[in-house]
LOTOR-354730 format. One record per residue (C-alpha): residue number from 1; residue in three letters; chain; x, y, z. Coordinates in steps of 0.25 Angstrom, whole numbers, padded with zeros to 4 digits, always signed. Each point is the difference from the previous one (the first is absolute). Layout:
N
R   resi   resn   chain      xx      yy      zz
R    NUM    Ala       A       X       Y       Z
...
# end
This chain:
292
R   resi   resn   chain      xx      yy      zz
R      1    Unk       A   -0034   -0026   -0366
R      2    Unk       A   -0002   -0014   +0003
R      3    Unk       A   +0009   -0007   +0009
R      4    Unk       A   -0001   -0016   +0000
R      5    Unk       A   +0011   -0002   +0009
R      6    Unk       A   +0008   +0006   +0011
R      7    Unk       A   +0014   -0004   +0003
R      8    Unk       A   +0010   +0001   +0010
R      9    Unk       A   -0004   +0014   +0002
R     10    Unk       A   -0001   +0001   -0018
R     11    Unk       A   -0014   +0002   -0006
R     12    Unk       A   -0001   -0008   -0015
R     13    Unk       A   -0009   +0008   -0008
R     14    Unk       A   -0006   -0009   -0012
R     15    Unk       A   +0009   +0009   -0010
R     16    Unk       A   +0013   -0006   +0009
R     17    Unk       A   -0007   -0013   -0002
R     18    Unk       A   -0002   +0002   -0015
R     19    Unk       A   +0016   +0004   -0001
R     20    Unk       A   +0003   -0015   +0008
R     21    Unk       A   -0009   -0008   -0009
R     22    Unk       A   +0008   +0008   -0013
R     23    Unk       A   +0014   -0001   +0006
R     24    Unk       A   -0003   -0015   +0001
R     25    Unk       A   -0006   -0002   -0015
R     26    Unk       A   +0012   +0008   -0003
R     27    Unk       A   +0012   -0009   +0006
R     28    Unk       A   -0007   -0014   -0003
R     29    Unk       A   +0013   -0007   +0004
R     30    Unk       A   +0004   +0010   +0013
R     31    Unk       A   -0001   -0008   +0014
R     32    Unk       A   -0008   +0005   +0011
R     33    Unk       A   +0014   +0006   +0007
R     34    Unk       A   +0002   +0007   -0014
R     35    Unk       A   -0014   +0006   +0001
R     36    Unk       A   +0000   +0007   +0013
R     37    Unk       A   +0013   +0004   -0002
R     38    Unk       A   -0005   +0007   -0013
R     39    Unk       A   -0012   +0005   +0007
R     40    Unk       A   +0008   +0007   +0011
R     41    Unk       A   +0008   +0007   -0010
R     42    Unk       A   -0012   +0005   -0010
R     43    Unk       A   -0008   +0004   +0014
R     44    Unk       A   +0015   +0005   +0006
R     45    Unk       A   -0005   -0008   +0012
R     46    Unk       A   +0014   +0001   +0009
R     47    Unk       A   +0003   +0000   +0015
R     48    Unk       A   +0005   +0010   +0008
R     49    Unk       A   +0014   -0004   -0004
R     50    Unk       A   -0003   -0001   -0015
R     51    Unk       A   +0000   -0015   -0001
R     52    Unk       A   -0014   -0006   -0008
R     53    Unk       A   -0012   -0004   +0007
R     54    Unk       A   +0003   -0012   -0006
R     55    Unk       A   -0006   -0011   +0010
R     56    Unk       A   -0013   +0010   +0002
R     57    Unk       A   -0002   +0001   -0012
R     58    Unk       A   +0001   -0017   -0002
R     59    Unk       A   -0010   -0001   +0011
R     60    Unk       A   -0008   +0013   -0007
R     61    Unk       A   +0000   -0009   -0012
R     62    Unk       A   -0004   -0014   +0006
R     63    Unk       A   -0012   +0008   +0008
R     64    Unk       A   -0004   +0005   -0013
R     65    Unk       A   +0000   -0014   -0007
R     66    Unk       A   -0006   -0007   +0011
R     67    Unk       A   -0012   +0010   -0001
R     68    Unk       A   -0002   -0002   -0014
R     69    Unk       A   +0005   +0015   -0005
R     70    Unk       A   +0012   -0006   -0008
R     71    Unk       A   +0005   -0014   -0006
R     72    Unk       A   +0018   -0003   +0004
R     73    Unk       A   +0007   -0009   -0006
R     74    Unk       A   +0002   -0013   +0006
R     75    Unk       A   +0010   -0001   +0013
R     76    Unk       A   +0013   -0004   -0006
R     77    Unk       A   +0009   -0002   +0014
R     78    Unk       A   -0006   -0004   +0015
R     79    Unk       A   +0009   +0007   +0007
R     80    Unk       A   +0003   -0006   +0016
R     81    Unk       A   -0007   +0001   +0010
R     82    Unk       A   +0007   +0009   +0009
R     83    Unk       A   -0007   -0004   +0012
R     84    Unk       A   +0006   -0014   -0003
R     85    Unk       A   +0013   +0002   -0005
R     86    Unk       A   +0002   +0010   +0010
R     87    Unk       A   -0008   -0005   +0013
R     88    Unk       A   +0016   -0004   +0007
R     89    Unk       A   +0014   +0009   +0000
R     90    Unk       A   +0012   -0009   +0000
R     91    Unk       A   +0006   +0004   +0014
R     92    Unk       A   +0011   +0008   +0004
R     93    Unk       A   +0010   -0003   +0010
R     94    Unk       A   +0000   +0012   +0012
R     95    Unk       A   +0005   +0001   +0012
R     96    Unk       A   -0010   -0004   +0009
R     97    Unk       A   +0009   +0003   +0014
R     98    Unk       A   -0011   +0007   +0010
R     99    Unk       A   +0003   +0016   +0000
R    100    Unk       A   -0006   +0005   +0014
R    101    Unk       A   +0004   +0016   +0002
R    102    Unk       A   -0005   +0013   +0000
R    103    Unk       A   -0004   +0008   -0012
R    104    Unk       A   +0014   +0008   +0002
R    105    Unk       A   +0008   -0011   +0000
R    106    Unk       A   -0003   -0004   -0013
R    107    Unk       A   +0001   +0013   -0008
R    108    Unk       A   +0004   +0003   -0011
R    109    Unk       A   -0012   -0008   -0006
R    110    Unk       A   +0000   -0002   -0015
R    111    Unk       A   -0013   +0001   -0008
R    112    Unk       A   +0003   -0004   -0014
R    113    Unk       A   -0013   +0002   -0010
R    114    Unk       A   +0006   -0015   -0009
R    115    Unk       A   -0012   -0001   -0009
R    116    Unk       A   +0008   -0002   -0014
R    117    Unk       A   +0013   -0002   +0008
R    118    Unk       A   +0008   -0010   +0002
R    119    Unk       A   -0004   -0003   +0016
R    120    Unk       A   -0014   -0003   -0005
R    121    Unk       A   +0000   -0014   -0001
R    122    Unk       A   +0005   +0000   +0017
R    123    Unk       A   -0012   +0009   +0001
R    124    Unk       A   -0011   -0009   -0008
R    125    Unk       A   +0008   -0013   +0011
R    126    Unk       A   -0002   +0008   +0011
R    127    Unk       A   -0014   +0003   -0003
R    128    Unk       A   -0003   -0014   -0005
R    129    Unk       A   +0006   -0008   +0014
R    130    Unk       A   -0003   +0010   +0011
R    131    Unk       A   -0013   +0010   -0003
R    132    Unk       A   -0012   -0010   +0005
R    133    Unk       A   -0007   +0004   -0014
R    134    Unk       A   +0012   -0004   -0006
R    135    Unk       A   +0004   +0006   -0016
R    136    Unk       A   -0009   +0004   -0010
R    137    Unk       A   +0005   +0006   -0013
R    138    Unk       A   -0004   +0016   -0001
R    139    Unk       A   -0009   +0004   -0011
R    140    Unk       A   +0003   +0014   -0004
R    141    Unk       A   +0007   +0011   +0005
R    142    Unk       A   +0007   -0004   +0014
R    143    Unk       A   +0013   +0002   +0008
R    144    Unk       A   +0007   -0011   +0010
R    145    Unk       A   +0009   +0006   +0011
R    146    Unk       A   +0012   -0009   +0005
R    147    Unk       A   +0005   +0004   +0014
R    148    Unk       A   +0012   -0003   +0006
R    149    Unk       A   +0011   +0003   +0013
R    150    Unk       A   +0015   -0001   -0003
R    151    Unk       A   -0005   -0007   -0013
R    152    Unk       A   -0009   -0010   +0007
R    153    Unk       A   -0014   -0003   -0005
R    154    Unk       A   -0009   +0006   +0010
R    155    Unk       A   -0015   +0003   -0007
R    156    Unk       A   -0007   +0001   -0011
R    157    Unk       A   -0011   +0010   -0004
R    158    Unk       A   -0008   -0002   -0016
R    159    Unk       A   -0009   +0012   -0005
R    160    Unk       A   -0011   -0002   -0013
R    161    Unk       A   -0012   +0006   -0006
R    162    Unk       A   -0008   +0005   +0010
R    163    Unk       A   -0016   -0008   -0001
R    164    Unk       A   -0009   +0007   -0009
R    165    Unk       A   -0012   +0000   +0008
R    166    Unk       A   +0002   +0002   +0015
R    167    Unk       A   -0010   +0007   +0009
R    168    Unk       A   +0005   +0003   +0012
R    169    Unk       A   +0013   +0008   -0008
R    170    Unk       A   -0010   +0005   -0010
R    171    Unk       A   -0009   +0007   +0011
R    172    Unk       A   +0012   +0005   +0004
R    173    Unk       A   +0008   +0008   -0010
R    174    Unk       A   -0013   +0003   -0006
R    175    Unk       A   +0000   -0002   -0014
R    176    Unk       A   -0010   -0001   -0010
R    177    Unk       A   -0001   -0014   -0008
R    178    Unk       A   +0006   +0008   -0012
R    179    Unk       A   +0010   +0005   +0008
R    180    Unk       A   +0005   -0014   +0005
R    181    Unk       A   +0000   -0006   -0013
R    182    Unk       A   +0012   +0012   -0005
R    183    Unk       A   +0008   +0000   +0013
R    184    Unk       A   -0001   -0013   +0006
R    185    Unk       A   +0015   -0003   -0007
R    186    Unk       A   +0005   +0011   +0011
R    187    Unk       A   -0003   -0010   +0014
R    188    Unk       A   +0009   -0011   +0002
R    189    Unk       A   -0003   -0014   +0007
R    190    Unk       A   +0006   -0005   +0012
R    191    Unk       A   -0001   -0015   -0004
R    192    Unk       A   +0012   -0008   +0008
R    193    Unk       A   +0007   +0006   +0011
R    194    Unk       A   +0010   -0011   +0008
R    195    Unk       A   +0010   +0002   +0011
R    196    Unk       A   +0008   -0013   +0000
R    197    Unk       A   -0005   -0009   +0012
R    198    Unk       A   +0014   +0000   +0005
R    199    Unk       A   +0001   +0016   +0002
R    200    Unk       A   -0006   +0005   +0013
R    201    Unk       A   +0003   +0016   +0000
R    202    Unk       A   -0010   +0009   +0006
R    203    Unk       A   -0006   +0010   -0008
R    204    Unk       A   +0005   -0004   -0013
R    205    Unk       A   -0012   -0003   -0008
R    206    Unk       A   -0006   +0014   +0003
R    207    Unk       A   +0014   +0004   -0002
R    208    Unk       A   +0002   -0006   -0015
R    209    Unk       A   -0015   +0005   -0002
R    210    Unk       A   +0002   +0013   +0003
R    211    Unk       A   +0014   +0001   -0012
R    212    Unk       A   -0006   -0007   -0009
R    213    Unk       A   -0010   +0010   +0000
R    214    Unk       A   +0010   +0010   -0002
R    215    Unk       A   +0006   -0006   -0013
R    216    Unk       A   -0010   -0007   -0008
R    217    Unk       A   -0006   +0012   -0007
R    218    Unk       A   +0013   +0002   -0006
R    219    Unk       A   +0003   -0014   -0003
R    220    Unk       A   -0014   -0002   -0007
R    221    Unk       A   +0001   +0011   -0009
R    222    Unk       A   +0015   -0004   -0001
R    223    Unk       A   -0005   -0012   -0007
R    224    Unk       A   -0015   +0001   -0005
R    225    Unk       A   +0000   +0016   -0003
R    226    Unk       A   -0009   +0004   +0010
R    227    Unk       A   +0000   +0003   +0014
R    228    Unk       A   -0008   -0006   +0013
R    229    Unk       A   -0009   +0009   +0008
R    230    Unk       A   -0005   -0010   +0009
R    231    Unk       A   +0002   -0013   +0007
R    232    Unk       A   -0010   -0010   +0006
R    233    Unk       A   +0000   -0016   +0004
R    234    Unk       A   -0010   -0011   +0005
R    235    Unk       A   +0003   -0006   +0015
R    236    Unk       A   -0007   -0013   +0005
R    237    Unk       A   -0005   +0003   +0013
R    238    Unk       A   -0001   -0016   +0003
R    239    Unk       A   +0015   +0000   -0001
R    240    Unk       A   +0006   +0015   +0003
R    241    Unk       A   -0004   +0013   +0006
R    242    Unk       A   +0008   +0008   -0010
R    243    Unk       A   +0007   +0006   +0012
R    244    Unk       A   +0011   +0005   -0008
R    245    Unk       A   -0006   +0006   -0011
R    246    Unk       A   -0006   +0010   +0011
R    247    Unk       A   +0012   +0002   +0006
R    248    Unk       A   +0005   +0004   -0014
R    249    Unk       A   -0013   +0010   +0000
R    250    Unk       A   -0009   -0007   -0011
R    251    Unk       A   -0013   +0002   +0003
R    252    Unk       A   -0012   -0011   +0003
R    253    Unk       A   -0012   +0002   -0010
R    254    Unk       A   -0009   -0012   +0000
R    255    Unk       A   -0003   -0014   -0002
R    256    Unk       A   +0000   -0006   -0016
R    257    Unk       A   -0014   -0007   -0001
R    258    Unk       A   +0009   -0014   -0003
R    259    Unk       A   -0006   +0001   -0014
R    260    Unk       A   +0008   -0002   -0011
R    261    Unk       A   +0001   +0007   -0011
R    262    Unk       A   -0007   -0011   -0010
R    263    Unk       A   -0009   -0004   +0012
R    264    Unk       A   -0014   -0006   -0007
R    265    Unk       A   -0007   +0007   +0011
R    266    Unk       A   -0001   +0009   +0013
R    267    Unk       A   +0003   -0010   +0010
R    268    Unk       A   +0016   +0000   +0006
R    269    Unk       A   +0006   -0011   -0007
R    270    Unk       A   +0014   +0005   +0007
R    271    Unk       A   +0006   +0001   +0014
R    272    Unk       A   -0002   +0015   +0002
R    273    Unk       A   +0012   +0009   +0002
R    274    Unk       A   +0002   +0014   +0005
R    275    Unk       A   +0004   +0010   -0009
R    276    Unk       A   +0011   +0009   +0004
R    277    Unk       A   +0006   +0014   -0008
R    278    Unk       A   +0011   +0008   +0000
R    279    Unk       A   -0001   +0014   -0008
R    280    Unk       A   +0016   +0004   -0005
R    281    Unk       A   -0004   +0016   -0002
R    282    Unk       A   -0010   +0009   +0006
R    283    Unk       A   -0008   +0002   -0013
R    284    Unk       A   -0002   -0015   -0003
R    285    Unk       A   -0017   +0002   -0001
R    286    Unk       A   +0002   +0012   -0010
R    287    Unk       A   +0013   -0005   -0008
R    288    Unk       A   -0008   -0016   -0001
R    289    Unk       A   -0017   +0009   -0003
R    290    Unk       A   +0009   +0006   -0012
R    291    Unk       A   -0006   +0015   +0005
R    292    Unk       A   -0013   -0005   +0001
# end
């Protein structure tokens, strides 16, 4: 069987392409959000927590047009650019008084997962004014963890997708490319993690590490339908060590090449970082191979 196309982990056979080019001569007036939506429903193409694949299957479609496999309809709506519209958060007043004390001295701490909640806008601020990378809107699956003391702001954490293609972790766990492409939805991202500048308390960022870990399996599969086996982040050695992460237990795996994932060619384009990981269960390599 012929296989044209591979995407997102989906091979598209030229019968699959036979069945896009008939769904389109068959709904002359449907949109292009129309179309995929019908797609995903003939193919039953669903996420783990049944909703349609309806954005992969737009940018199945738009690869397939592009390559000259099928003809879509004209683009109806531009929608926003979300880099744009979404580069600044309106800030959000805190208190910003300096909190200098033991860990002890603190407790209880309060971590609030507030993605979908009330509370993450002051999240996406927070972000946004104090995180030296500032705010990026998440694409895909991801949680944001609001920490506070006696209802005080304190830190944030934000968890997504994990990478596709990452050598240092895939050496690692082991995993076949096959492998990868099923079970990559089961590691999460660690892609912002802020202790306000006004919080000095020793220990708390390994601390908040090592509870977050705890919860957020449960918290993913409260909200995406599936649970998270395993953890991993970047660290920019020009700026930190990542002294926390390892006092937290993560494990050091390797330099990135400082590619990016569309570089033109095998030179860095990108600063490297270190890769570091943090297994949740003691059967991540056989529960992530699948049994292979």
């Amino acid at each position: 069987m012929d296989v044209p196309l591979r995407y997102r982990g989906r091979e598209v056979t030229d019968a699959d392409i036979a069945f896009i080019r008939e769904l389109i001569a068959t709904h002359p007036g449907a949109s292009r959000r129309a179309l995929s939506k019908m797609l995903c429903e003939a193919w039953d193409w669903r996420q783990p927590n049944g909703q349609l694949r309806d954005m992969v299957c737009r940018g199945l479609m738009l690869e397939l047009d592009r390559a000259g496999f099928i003809e879509l309809p004209p683009v109806r709506q531009v929608p926003p650019n979300n880099v744009v519209v979404h580069r600044r958060r309106p800030a959000v007043a805190v208190d910003p008084t300096p909190l200098c004390a033991r860990l002890e001295q603190i407790r209880p701490v309060e971590i609030r997962q507030v993605r979908r909640k009330a509370e993450e806008p002051l999240f996406d601020s927070l972000i946004e004014e104090h995180h030296y990378l500032g705010y990026t809107r998440p694409v895909g699956e991801h949680l944001k963890y609001l920490i506070r003391t006696h209802d005080r702001p304190i830190a944030c954490m934000a968890w997504s997708s994990a990478p596709r293609h990452l050598g240092p972790r895939d050496r690692f766990i082991g995993w076949s490319p096959e492998a990868r492409r099923r079970n990559i939805r089961y590691l999460a991202y660690n892609t912002r993690f802020l202790i306000l500048p006004w919080v000095q308390v020793p220990h708390l960022a390994s601390h908040l590490l090592g509870r977050v870990a705890r919860v957020l399996s449960a918290d993913w599969d409260r909200l995406y339908g599936h649970p998270i086996y395993y953890l991993e982040t970047f660290v920019d050695p020009a700026r930190f060590r990542g002294t926390c992460y390892r006092a937290a237990n993560w494990i050091g795996l390797g330099l990135t090449t400082g590619r990016g994932k569309d570089a033109p060619t095998m030179k860095p384009t990108r600063p490297k970082k270190e890769v570091l990981g943090y297994p949740l269960t003691k059967d991540f390599r056989e529960l992530l191979s699948g049994g292979e």
